[in-house]
Backbone as JSON Lines, residues from 0, in Angstrom:
{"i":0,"aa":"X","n":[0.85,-1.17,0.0],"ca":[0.0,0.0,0.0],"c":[0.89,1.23,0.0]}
{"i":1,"aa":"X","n":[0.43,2.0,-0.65],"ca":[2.03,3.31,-1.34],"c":[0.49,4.73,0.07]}
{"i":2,"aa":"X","n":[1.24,4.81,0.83],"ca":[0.31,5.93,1.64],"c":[0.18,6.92,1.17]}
{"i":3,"aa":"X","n":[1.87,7.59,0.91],"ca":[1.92,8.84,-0.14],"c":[1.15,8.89,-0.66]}
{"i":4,"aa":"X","n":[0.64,7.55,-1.61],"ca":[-0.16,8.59,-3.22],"c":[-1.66,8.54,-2.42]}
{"i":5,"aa":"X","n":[-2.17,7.74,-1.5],"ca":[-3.31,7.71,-1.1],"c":[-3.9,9.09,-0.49]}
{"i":6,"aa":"X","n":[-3.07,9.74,0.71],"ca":[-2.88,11.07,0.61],"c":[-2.87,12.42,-0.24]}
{"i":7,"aa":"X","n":[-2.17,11.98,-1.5],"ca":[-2.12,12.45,-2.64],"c":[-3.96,12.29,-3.44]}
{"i":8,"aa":"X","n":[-4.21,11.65,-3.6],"ca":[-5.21,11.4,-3.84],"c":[-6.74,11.35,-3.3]}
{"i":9,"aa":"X","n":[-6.35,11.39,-1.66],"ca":[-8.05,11.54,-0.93],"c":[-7.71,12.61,0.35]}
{"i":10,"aa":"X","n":[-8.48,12.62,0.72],"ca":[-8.51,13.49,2.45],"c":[-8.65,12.51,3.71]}
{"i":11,"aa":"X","n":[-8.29,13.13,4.54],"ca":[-8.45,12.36,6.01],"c":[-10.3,12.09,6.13]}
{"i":12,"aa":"X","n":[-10.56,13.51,6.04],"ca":[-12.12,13.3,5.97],"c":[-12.84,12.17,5.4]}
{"i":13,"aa":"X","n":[-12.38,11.76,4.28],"ca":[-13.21,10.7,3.03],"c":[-12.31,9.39,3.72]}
{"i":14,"aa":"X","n":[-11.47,9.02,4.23],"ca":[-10.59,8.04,4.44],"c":[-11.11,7.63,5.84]}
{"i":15,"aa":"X","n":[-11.51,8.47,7.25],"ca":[-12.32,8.47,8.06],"c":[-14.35,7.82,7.76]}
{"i":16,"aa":"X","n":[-14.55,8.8,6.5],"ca":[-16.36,8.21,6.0],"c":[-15.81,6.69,5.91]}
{"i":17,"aa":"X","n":[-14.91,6.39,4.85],"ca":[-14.41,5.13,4.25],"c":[-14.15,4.18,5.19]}
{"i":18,"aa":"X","n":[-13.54,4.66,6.74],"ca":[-14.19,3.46,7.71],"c":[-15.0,3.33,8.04]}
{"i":19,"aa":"X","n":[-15.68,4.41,8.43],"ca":[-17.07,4.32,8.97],"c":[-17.83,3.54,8.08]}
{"i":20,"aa":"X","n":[-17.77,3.32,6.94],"ca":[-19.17,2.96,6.39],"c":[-18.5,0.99,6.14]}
{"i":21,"aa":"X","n":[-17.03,0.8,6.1],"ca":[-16.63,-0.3,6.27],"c":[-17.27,-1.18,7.55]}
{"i":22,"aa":"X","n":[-16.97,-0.53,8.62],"ca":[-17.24,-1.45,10.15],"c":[-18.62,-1.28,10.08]}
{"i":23,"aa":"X","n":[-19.62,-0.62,9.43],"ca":[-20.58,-0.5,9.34],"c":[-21.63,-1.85,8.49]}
{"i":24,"aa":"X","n":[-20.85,-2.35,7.32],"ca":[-20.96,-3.16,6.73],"c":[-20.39,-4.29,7.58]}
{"i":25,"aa":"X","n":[-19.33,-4.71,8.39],"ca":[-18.95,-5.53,8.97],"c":[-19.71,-5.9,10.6]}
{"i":26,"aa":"X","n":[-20.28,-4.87,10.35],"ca":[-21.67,-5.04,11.63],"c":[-22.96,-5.33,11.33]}
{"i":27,"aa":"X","n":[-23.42,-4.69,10.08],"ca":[-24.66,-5.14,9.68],"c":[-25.16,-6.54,8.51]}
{"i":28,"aa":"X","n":[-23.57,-6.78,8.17],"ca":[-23.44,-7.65,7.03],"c":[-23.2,-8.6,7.15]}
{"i":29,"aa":"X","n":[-21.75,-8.52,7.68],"ca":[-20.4,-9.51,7.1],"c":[-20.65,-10.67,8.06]}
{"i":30,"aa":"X","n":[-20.39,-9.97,9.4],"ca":[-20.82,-10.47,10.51],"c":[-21.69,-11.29,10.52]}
{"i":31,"aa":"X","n":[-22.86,-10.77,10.21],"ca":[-24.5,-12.0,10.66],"c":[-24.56,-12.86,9.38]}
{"i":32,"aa":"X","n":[-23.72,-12.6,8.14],"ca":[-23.5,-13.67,7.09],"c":[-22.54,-14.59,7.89]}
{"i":33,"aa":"X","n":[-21.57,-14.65,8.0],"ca":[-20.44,-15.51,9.27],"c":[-21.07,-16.17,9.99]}
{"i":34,"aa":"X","n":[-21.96,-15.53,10.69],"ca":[-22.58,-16.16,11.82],"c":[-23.57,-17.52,11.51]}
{"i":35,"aa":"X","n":[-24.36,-16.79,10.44],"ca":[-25.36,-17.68,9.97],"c":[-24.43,-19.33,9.2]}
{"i":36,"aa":"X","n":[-23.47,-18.68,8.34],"ca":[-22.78,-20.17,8.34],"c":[-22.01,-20.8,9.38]}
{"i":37,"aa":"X","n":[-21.74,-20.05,10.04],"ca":[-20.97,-20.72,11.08],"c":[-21.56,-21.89,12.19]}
{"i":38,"aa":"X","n":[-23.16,-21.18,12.52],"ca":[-24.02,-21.69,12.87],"c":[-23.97,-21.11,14.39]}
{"i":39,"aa":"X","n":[-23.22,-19.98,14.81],"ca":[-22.47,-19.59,16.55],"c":[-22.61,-17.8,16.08]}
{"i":40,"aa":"X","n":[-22.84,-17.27,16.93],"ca":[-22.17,-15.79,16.72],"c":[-20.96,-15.44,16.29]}
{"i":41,"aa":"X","n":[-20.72,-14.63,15.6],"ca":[-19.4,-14.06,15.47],"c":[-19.79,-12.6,14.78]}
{"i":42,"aa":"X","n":[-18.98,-11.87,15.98],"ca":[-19.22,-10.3,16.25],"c":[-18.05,-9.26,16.25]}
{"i":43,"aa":"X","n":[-16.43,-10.47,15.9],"ca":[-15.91,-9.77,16.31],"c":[-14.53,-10.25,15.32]}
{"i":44,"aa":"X","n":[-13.73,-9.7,15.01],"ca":[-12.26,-9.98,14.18],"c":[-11.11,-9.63,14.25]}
{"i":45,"aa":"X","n":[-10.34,-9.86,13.98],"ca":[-8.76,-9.7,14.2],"c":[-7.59,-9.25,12.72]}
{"i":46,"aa":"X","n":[-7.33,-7.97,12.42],"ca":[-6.58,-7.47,11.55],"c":[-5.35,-7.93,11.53]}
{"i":47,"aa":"X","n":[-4.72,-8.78,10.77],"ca":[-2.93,-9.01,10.65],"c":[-2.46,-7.91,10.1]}
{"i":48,"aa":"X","n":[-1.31,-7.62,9.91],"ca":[-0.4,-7.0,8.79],"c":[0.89,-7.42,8.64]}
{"i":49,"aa":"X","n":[0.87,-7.78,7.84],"ca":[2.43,-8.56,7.12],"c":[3.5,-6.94,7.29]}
{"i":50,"aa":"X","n":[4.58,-6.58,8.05],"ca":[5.41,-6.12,7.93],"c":[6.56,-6.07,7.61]}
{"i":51,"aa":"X","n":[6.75,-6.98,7.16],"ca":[8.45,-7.74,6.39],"c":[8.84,-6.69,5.52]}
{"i":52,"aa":"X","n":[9.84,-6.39,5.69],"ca":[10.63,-5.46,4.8],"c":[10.03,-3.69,4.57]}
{"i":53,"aa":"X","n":[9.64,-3.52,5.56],"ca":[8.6,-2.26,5.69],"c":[8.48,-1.53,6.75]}
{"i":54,"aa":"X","n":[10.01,-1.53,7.42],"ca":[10.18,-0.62,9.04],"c":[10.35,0.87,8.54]}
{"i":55,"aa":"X","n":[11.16,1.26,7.37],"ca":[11.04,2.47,7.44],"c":[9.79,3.14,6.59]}
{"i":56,"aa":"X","n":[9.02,2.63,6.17],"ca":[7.58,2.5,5.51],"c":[7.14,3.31,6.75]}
{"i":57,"aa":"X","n":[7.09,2.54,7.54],"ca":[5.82,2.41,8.66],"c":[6.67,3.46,9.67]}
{"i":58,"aa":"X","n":[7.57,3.91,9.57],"ca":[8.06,5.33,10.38],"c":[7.67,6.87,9.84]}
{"i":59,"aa":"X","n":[6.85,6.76,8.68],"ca":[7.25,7.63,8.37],"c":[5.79,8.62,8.85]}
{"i":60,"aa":"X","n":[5.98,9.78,8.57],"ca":[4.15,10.6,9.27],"c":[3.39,10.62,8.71]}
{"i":61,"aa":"X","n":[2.94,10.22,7.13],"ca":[2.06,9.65,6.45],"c":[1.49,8.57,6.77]}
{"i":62,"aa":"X","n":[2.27,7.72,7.02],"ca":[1.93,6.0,7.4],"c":[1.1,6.05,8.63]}
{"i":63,"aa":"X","n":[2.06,6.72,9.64],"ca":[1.43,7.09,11.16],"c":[0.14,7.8,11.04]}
{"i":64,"aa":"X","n":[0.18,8.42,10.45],"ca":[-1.34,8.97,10.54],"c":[-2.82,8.19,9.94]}
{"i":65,"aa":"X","n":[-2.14,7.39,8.99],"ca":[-3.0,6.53,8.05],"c":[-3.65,5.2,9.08]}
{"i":66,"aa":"X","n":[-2.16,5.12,10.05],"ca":[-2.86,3.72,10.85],"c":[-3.35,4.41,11.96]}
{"i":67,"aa":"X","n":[-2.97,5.78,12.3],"ca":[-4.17,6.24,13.33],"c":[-5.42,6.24,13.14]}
{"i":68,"aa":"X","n":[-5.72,7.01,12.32],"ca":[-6.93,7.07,11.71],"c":[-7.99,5.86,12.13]}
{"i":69,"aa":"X","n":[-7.64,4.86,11.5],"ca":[-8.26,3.64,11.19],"c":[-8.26,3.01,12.47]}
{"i":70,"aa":"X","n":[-7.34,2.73,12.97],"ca":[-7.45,2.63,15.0],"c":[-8.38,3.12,15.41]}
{"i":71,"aa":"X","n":[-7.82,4.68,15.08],"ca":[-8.92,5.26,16.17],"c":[-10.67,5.32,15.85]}
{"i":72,"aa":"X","n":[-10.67,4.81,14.91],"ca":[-12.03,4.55,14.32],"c":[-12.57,3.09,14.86]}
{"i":73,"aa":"X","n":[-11.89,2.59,14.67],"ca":[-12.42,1.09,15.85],"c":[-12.64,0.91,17.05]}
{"i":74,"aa":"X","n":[-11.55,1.71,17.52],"ca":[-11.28,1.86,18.94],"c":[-12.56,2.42,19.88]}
{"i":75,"aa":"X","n":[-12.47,3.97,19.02],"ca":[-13.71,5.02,19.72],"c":[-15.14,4.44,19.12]}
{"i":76,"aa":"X","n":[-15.61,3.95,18.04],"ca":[-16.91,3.81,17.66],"c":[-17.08,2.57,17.56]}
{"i":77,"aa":"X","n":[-16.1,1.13,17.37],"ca":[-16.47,-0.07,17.16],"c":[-16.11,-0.99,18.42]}
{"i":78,"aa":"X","n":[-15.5,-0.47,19.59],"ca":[-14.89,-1.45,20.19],"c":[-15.43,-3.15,20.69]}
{"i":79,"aa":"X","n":[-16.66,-3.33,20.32],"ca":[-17.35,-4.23,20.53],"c":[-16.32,-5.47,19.29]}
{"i":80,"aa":"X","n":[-16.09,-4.57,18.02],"ca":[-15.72,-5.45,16.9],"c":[-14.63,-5.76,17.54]}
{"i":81,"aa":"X","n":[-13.71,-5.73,18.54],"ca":[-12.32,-6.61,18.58],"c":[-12.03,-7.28,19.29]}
{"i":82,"aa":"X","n":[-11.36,-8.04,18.81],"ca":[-11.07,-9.23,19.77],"c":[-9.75,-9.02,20.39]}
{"i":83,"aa":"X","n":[-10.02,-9.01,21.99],"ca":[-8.41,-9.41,22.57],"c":[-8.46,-10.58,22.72]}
């Protein structure tokens, strides 16, 4: 994922809607589709990220702000969605 050009290309504002309306779908959707095959609840998920070869990627204040963002969008409005 190149952050620069994403920046380059959208606003914090539209990148912020762009979660919101994601966890939104993953609450009203994704979720109770899962569930229903699963045949159990499932309410809640776990994000990986492959970091291999991508320390100074991920230092930089573009990057940092890009994974704030998206944190803090789970954090403050979804916290139900995560799993510790």
């Amino acid at each position: 994922m190149d952050v620069e050009e994403i920046f380059k290309r959208t606003t914090k504002e539209r990148i912020i809607k762009y979660y919101i309306r994601e966890y939104e779908k993953l609450r009203n959707f994704i979720f109770p589709a899962c569930s229903q095959l699963a045949g159990r609840k499932i309410e809640t998920g776990v994000a990986i990220a492959d970091l291999r070869g991508g320390t100074s990627i991920l230092l930089s204040p573009k990057c940092l702000a890009f994974v704030q963002i998206a944190s803090s969008i789970c954090q403050n409005y979804y916290p139900e969605t995560l799993e510790m």
